[in-house]
Structures are given as C-alpha cells and as structure tokens.
C-alpha positions as YAML, in Angstrom:
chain: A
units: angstrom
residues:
- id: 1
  name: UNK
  ca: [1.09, -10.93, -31.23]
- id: 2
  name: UNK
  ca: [3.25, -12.65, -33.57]
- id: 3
  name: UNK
  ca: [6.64, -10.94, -33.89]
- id: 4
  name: UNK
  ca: [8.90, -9.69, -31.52]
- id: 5
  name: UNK
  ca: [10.18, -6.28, -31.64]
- id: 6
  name: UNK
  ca: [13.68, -5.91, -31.07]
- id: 7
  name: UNK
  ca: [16.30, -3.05, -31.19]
- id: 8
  name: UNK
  ca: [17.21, -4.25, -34.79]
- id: 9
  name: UNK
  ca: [13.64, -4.70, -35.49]
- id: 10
  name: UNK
  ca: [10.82, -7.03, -35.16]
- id: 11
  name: UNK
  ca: [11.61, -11.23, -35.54]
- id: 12
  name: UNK
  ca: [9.77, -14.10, -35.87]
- id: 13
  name: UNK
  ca: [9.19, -15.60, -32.31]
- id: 14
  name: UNK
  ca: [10.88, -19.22, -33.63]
- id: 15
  name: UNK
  ca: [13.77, -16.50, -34.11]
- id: 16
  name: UNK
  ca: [14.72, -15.97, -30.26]
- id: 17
  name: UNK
  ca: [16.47, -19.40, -29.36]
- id: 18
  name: UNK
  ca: [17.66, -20.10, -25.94]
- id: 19
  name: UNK
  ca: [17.10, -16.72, -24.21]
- id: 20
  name: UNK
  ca: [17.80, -14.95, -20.39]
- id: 21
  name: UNK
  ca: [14.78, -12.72, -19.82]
- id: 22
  name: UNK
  ca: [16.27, -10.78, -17.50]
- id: 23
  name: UNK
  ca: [19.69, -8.50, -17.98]
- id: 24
  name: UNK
  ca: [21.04, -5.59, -18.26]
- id: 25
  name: UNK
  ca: [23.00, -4.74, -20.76]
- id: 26
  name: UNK
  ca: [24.01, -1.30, -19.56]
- id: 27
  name: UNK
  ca: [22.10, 0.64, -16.49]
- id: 28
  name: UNK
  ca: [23.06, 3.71, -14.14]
- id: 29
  name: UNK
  ca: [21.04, 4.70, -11.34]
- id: 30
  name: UNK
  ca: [19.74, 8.63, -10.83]
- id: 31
  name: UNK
  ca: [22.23, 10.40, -9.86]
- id: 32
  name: UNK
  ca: [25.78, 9.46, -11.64]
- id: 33
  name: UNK
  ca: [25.53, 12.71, -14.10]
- id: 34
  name: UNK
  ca: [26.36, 14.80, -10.91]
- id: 35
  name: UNK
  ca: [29.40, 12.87, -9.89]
- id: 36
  name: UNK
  ca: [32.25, 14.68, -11.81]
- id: 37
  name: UNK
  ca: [34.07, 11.95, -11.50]
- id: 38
  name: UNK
  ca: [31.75, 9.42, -13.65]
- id: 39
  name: UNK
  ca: [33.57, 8.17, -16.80]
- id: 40
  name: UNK
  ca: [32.98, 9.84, -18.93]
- id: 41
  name: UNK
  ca: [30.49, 8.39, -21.73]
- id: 42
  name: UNK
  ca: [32.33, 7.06, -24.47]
- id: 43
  name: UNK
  ca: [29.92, 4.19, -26.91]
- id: 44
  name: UNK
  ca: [32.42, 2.58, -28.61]
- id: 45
  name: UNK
  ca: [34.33, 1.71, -25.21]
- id: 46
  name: UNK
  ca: [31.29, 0.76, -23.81]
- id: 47
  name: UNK
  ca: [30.42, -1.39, -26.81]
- id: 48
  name: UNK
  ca: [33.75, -3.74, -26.00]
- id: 49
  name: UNK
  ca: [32.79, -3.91, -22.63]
- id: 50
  name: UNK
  ca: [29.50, -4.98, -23.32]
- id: 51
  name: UNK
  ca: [30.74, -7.63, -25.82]
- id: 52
  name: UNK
  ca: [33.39, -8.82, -23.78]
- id: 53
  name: UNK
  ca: [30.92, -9.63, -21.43]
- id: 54
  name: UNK
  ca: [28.24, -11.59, -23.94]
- id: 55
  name: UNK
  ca: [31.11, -13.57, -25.99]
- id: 56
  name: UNK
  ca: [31.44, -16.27, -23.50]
- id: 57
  name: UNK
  ca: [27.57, -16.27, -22.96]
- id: 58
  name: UNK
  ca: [27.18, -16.76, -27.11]
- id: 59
  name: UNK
  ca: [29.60, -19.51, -27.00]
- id: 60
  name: UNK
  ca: [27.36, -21.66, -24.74]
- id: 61
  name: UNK
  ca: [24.71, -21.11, -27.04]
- id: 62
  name: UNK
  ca: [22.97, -17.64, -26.27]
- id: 63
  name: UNK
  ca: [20.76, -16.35, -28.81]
- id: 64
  name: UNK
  ca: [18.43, -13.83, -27.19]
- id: 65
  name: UNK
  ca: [18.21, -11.76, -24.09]
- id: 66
  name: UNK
  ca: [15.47, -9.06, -22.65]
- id: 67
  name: UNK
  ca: [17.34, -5.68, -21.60]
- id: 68
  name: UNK
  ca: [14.93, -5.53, -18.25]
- id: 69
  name: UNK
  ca: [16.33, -1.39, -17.74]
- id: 70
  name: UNK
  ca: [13.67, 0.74, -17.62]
- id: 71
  name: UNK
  ca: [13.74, 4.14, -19.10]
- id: 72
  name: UNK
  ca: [14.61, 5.58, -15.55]
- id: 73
  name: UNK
  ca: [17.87, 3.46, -15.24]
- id: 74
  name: UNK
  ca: [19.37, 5.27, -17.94]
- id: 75
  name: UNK
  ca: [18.51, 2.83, -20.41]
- id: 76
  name: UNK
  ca: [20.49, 3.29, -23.82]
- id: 77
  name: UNK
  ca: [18.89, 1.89, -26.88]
- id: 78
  name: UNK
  ca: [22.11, 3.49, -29.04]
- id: 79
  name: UNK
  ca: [24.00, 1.12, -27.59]
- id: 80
  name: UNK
  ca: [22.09, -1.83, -26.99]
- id: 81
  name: UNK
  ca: [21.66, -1.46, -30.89]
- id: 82
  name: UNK
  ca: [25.40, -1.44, -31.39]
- id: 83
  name: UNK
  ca: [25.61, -4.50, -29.37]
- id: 84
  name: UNK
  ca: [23.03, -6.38, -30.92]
- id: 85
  name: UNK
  ca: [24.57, -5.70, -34.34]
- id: 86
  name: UNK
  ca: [28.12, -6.65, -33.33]
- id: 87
  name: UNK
  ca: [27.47, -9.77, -31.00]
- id: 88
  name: UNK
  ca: [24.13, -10.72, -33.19]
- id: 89
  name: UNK
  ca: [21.84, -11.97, -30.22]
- id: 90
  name: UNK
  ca: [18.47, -10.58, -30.35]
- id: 91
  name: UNK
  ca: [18.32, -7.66, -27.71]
- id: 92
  name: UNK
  ca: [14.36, -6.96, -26.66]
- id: 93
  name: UNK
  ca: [14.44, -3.57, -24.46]
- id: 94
  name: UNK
  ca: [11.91, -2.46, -22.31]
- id: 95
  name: UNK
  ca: [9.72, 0.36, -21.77]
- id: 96
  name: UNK
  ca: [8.42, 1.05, -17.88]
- id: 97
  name: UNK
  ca: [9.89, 2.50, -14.79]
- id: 98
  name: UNK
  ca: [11.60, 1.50, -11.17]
- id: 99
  name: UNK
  ca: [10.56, 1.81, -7.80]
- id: 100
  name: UNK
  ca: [9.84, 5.38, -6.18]
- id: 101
  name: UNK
  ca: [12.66, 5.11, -3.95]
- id: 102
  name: UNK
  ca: [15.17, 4.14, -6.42]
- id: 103
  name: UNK
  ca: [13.76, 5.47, -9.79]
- id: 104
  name: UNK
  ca: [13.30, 9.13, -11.64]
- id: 105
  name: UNK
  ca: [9.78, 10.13, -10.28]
- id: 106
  name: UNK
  ca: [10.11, 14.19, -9.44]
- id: 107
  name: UNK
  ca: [8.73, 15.35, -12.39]
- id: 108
  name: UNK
  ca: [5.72, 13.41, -12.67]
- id: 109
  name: UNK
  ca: [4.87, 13.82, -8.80]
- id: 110
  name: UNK
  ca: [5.37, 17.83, -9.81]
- id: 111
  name: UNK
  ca: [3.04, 17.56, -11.94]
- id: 112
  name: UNK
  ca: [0.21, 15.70, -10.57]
- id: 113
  name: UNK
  ca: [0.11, 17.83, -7.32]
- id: 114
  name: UNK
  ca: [0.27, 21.10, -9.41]
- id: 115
  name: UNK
  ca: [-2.72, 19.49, -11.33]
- id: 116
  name: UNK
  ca: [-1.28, 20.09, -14.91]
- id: 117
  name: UNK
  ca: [-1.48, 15.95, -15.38]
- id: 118
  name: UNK
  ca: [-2.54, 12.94, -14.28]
- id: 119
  name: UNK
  ca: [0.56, 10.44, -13.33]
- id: 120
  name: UNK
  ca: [-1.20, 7.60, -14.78]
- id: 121
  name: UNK
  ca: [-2.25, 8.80, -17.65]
- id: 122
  name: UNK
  ca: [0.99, 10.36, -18.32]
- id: 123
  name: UNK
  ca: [2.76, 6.86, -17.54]
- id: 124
  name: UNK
  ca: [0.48, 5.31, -19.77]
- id: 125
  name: UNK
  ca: [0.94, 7.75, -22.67]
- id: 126
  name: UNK
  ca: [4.93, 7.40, -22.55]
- id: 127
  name: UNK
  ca: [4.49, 3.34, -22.29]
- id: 128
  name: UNK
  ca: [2.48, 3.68, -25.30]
- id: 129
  name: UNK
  ca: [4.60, 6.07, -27.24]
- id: 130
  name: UNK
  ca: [7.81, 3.82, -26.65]
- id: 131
  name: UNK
  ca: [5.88, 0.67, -27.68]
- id: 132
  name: UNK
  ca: [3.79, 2.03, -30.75]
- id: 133
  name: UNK
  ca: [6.19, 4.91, -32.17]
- id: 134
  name: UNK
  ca: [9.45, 4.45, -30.90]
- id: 135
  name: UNK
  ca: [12.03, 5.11, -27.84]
- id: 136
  name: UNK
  ca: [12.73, 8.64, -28.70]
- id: 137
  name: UNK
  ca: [14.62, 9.11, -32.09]
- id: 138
  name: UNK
  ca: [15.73, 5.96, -32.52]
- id: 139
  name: UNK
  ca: [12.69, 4.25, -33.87]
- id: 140
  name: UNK
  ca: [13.16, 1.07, -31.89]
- id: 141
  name: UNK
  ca: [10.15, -0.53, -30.32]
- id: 142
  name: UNK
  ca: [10.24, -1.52, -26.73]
- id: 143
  name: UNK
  ca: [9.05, -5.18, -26.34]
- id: 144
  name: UNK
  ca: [8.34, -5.46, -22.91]
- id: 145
  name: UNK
  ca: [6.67, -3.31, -20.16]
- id: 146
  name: UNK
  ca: [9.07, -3.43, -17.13]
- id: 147
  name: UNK
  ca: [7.22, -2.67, -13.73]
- id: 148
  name: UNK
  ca: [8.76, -2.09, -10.02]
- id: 149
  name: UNK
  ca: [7.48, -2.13, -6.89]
- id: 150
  name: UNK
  ca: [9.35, -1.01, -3.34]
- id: 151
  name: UNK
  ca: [10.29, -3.27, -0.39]
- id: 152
  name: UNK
  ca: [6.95, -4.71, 1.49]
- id: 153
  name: UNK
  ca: [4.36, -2.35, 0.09]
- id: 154
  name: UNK
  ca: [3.32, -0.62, -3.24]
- id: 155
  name: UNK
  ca: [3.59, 2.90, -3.16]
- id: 156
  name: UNK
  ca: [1.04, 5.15, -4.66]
- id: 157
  name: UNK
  ca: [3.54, 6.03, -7.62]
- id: 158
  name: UNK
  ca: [4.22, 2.44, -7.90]
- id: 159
  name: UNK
  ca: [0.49, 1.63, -8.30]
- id: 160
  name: UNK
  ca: [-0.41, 4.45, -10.75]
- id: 161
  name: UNK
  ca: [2.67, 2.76, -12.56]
- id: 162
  name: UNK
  ca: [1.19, -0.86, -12.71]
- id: 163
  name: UNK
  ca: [-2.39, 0.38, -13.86]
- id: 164
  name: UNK
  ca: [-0.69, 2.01, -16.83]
- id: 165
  name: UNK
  ca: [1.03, -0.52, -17.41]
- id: 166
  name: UNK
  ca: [-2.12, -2.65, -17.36]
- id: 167
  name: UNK
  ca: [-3.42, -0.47, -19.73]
- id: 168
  name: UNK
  ca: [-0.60, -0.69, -22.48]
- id: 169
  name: UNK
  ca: [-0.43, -4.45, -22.18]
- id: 170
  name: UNK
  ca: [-3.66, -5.17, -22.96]
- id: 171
  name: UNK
  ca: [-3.67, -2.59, -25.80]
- id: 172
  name: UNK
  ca: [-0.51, -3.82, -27.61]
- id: 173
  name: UNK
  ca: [-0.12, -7.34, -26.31]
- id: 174
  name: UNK
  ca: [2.94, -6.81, -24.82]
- id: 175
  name: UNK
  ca: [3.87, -8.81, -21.64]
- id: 176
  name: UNK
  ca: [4.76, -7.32, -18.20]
- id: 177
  name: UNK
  ca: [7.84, -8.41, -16.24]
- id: 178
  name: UNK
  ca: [8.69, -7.44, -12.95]
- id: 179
  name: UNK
  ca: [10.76, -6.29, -10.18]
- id: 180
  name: UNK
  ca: [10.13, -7.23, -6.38]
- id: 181
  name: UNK
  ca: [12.39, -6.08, -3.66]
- id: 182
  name: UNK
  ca: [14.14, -8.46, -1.45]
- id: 183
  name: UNK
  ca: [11.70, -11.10, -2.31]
- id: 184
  name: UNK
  ca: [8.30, -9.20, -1.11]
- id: 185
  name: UNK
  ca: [4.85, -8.14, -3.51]
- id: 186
  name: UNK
  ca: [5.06, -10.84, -5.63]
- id: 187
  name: UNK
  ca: [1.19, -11.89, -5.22]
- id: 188
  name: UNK
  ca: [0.22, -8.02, -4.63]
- id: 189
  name: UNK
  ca: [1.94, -7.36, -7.72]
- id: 190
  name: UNK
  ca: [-0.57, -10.45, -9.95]
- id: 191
  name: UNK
  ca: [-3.28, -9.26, -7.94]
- id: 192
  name: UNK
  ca: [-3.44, -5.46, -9.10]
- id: 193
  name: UNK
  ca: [-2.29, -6.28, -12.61]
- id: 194
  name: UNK
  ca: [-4.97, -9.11, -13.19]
- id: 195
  name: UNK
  ca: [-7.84, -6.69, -11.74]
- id: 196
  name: UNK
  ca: [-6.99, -4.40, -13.95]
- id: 197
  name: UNK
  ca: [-7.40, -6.98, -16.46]
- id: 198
  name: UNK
  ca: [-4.01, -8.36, -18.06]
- id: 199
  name: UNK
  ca: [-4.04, -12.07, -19.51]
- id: 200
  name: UNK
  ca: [-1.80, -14.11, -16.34]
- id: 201
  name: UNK
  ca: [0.22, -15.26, -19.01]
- id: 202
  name: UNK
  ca: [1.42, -12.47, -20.16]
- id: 203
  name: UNK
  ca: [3.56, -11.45, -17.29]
- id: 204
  name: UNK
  ca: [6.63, -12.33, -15.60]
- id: 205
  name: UNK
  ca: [7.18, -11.74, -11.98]
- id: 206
  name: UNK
  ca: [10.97, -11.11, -11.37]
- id: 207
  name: UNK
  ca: [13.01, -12.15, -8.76]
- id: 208
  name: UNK
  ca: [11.07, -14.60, -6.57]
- id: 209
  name: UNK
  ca: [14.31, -16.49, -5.88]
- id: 210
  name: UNK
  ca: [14.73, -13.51, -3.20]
- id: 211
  name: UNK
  ca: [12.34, -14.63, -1.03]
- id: 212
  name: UNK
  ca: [13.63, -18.43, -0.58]
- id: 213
  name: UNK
  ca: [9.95, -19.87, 1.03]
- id: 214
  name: UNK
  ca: [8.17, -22.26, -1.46]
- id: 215
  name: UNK
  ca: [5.18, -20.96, 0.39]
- id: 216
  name: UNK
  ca: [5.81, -17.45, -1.10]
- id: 217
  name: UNK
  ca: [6.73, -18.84, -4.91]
- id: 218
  name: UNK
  ca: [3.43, -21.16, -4.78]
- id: 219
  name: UNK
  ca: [1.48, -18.13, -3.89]
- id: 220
  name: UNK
  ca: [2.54, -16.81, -7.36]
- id: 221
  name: UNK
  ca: [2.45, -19.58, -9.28]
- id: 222
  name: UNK
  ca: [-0.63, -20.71, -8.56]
- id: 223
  name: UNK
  ca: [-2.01, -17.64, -10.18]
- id: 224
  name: UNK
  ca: [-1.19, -18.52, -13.23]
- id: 225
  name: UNK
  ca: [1.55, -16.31, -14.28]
- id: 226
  name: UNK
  ca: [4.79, -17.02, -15.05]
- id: 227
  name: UNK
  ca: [7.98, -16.30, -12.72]
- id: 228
  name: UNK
  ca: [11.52, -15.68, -12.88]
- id: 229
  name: UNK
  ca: [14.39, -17.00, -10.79]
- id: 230
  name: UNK
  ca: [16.73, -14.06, -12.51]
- id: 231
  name: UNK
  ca: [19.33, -13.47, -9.99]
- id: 232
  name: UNK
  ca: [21.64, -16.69, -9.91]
- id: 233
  name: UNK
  ca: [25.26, -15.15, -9.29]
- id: 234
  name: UNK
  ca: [23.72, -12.84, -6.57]
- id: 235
  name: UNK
  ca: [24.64, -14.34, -3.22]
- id: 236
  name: UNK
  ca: [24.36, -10.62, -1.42]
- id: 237
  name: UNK
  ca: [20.25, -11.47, -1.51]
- id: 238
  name: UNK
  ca: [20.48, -15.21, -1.56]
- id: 239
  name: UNK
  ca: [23.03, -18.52, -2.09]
- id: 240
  name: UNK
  ca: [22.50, -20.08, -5.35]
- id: 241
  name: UNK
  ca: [21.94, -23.26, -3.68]
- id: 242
  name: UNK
  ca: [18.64, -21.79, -2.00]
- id: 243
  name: UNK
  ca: [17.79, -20.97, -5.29]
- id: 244
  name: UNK
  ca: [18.90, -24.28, -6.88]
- id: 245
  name: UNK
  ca: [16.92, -26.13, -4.41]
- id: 246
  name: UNK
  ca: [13.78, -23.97, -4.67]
- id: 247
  name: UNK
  ca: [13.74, -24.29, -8.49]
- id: 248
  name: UNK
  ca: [14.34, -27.84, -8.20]
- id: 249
  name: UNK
  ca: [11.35, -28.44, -6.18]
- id: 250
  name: UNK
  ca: [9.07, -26.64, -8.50]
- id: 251
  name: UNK
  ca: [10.24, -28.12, -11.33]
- id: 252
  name: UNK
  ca: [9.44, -31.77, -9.83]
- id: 253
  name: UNK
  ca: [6.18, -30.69, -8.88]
- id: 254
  name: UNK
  ca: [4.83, -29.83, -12.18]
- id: 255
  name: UNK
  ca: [5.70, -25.57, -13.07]
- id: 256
  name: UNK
  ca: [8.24, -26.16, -15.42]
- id: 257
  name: UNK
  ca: [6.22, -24.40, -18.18]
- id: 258
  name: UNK
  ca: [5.66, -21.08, -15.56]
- id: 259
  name: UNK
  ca: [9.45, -20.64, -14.97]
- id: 260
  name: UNK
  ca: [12.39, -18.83, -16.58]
- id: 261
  name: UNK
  ca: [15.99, -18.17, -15.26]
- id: 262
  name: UNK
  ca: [18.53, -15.37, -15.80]
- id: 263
  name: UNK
  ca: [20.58, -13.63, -13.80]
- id: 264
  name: UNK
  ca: [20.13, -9.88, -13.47]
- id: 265
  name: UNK
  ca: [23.67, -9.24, -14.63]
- id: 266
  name: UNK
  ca: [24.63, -5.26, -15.69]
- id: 267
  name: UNK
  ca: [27.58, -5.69, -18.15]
- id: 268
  name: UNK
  ca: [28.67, -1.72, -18.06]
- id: 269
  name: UNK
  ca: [27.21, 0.53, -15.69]
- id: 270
  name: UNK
  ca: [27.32, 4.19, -15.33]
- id: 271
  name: UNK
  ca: [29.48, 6.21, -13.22]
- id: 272
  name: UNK
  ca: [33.04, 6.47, -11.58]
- id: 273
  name: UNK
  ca: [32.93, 2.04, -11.18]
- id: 274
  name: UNK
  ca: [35.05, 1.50, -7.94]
- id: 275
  name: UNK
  ca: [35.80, -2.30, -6.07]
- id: 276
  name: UNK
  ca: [33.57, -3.88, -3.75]
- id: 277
  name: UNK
  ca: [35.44, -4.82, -0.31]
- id: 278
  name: UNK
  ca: [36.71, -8.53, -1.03]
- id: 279
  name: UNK
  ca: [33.48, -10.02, 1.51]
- id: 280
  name: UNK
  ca: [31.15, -8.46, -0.88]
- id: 281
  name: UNK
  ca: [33.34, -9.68, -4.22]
- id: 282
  name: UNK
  ca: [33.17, -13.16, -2.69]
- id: 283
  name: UNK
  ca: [29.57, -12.76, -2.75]
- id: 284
  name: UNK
  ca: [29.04, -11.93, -5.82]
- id: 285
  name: UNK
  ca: [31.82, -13.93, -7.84]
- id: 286
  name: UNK
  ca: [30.33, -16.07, -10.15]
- id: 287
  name: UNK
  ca: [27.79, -13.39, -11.43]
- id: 288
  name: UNK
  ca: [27.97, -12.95, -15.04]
- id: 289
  name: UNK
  ca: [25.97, -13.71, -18.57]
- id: 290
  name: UNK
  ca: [27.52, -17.12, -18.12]
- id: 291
  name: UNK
  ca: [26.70, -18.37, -14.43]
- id: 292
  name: UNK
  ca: [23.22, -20.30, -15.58]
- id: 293
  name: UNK
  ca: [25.26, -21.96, -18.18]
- id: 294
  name: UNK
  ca: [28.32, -23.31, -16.44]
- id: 295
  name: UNK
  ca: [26.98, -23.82, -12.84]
- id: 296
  name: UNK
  ca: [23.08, -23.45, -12.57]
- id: 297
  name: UNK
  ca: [22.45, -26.03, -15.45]
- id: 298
  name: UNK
  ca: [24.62, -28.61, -14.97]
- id: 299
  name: UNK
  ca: [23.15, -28.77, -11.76]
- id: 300
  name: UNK
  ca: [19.57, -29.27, -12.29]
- id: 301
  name: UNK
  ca: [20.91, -32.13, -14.93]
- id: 302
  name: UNK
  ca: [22.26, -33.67, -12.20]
- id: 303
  name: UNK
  ca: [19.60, -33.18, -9.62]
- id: 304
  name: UNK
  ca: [17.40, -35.25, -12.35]
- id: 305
  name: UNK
  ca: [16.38, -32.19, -14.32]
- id: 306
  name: UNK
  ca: [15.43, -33.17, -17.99]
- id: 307
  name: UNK
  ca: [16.97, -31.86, -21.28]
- id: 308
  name: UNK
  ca: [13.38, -31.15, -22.34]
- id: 309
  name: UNK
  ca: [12.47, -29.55, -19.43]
- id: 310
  name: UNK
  ca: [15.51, -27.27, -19.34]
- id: 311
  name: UNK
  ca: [14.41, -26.15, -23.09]
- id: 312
  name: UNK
  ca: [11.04, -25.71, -21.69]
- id: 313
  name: UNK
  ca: [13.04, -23.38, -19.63]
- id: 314
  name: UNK
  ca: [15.26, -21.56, -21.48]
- id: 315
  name: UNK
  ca: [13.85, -21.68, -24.88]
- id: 316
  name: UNK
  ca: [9.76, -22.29, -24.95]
- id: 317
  name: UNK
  ca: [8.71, -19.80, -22.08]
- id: 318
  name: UNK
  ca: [10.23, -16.90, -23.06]
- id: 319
  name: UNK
  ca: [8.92, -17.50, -26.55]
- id: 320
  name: UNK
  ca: [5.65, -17.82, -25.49]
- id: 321
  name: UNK
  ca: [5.74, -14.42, -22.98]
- id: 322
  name: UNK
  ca: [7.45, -12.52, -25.69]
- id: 323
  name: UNK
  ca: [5.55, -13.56, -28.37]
- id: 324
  name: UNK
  ca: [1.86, -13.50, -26.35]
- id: 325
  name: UNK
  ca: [1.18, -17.29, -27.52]
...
C-alpha cells in the first residue's frame, strides 16, 4: 500500500502526523435503539460533542486518529465525516466486528445453522465490500480491519471472524488491529492470524496494557507484531502507572519500533448517557483524547524516554501499520 484511506478520502502516509490508533469517535453497544429513553439521534449535536472533545487533543498537536468501532458498535461514518471536515484530523474508520458476547452476531449464526451461508465467507465478503467499494452509501473506504476476541478463549464466531479477516488483509493490504478482553488472547490472537498467513507487521494487538505481566506483553512482541498500550485513562482495568511502568520497560529493552499508545476514549456514545457512582468517576477521571499528551508523555520524558523514541511512537509506527511499509 501507499495511501491511506480515510473518511475524506485516501492521503499520503507522510500525511498522518502524530496519530492515536485507537479511539472512538462515537460507539453504542446492541441494544440502545430499544431503550425509549436513548437521546434521541441528532448529528449536528453530536458533531459539537465530538469536537469539543478533539479541540484540546489538536492543540497538543493531534493530526490523525483510527476510529477502532467496528460496524457492530454502531459505527457512524456520517459523522465521523462531519468531524473530520470540521476539526481537520485525518479520521481512518474501520471495518470488522466485536466479540460474540458483546457484538451483533444473530443473524449470521441464523444463517449458518439454517445452511443458507457460510459465516466466514459472509464475514469476509462484508470486510471486503467495506474496504474495496465502500461502507454502505457513503463511499468511504474502511482502512483498517478491527478484530475481537472474548475473555480467555476464542469463540467459534470469533475465529470464523479472524480467518476472514485474514483473508481481506492479505488481499487489500490492510492491517489488523485488535481487541483482547481484560488482558487475555493476545498470543492466540498472532497465532491464528499468522497461520492463516498475514504479514506480523501488519497487525496491531490492542490492549495488552490489561494484562500488566511483562511475561504476557513479551509473548506478543516477540512475534513480531506490533502492540498497543490504548487504554491510558482507564484505571477500572488497570492504574496508569502499571501501564507507565510496563511501557517503560519495553521501551528500554529495545520494542520501541513495535509499540503505539492511545487511549480507547468514546467521545459521544449512544443511548440515555447517565453518571457513574463517584468510585467509578474517580477511576476513570483523566480519560480523554488528551490524557497521553498531558500525563502519559511527560512521564516517559522524565523516566529517560527519548524525543525520538516518543516520535517513533506516536508518529513512525502508525505510519508504517497504516500505510503497510
């Protein structure tokens, strides 16, 4: 590959900047459209949330981020095309799907035990169809396959998922990026994907700062794929300082050019919204588009972390994974 696609088109990989490779712009998990009291959906409104949100980010220098919702989180290319236009960051939005237990899966398991289709063939032909002619009328190409896999195990739905995704990646190029629960499937996850023959450097596995053993991060590293450590601002899962001092150690042992950070932040979600109970708030009170760049940096600076190393980070990586280079 050479360019990127993005929701305003495709761009020149020197064109991305310093970039978070995994947000969430806006996301909604199954289920809200049967709560009658959900907001109700209103783009514009949505739009100044969502900008709101990235302004501060932009003034510390953001210039790119991956949208990591799949198509089963309510993903919303309308919007993250409004955003992108108003904000002007480059927004790359994903095609793929979430876990069984957490994702949209009824139809396709309908299906394959009726015997009208195969699950993943039909994953494989909507993957493609998002990536080669658009996600539905909108005519934007997704630029990254987005995989999920359940807590401690891969579920047959889950595999069928991966394989397809296998399949579309090493068609079109594009790289996978992941999701592991609570810090479990990491190596599982580069196992299946490089049998079924994806380049290691071509995917991303998400959230390894939830399991907080070096033991378990090595495991994955030494691979050869690249990881992300893409919920700072999350301290329901794990402190920041676990993951400050996890990062830190890889980093001075040589995998700076494997890692990326972000923060798995959801500017506007669907639904009714509500407040957390103030233990929970605590918990989760510096989590934002912002967190890496006032807190997380600075302190790898000053555990000895280098300028060009934290470029390597936030600017050359993702280049490279987005751009397959």
């Amino acid at each position: 590959m050479s360019e990127i696609n993005t929701v305003l088109g495709p761009i020149s990989p020197d064109a991305l900047g310093v970039t978070l490779p995994h947000e969430h712009v806006v996301a909604g998990y199954a289920g809200f459209d049967y709560d009658p009291y959900s907001r109700p959906y209103n783009l514009d409104k949505m739009v100044q949330i969502c900008q709101r949100a990235l302004e501060p980010a932009k003034g510390y220098g953001l210039n790119s981020l991956v949208d990591a919702t799949p198509m089963d989180l309510n993903r919303d290319v309308d919007l993250l095309k409004a955003v992108s236009e108003k904000m002007q960051i480059n927004i790359v939005c994903a095609t793929g799907r979430y876990t069984e237990d957490m994702g949209k899966w009824t139809y396709l398991k309908q299906r394959a035990r009726s015997k009208i289709g195969d699950m993943q063939t039909e994953l494989y032909e909507s993957f493609m169809y998002d990536i080669t002619q658009g996600i539905g009328k909108t005519g934007v190409k997704a630029g990254v396959i987005k995989v999920a896999t359940g807590f401690d195990c891969i579920s047959a739905c889950e595999g069928a998922m991966l394989r397809a995704a296998a399949r579309a990646s090493k068609e079109t190029g594009l790289p996978i990026i992941t999701h592991t629960e609570n810090g479990t499937m990491g190596p599982e996850q580069v196992e299946l994907l490089v049998a079924e023959g994806v380049n290691p450097k071509s995917i991303m596995i998400g959230h390894m700062c939830g399991n907080p053993s070096m033991q378990y991060q090595l495991a994955v590293l030494n691979k050869g794929v690249n990881i992300s450590f893409d919920r700072f601002g999350i301290e329901v899962f794990q402190p920041d300082k676990v993951r400050l001092a996890n990062l830190i150690g890889l980093l001075g042992i040589g995998y700076t050019d494997k890692i990326m950070i972000s923060q798995d932040f959801i500017a506007c979600g669907f639904g009714r919204g509500g407040v957390l109970p103030e233990e929970e708030r605590q918990k989760v009170a510096n989590w934002s588009f912002i967190n890496i760049f006032r807190n997380i940096l600075p302190a790898l600076k000053q555990a000895g972390v280098t300028d060009e190393q934290i470029k390597t980070i936030m600017v050359d990586n993702p280049r490279r994974l987005l751009s397959g280079v």
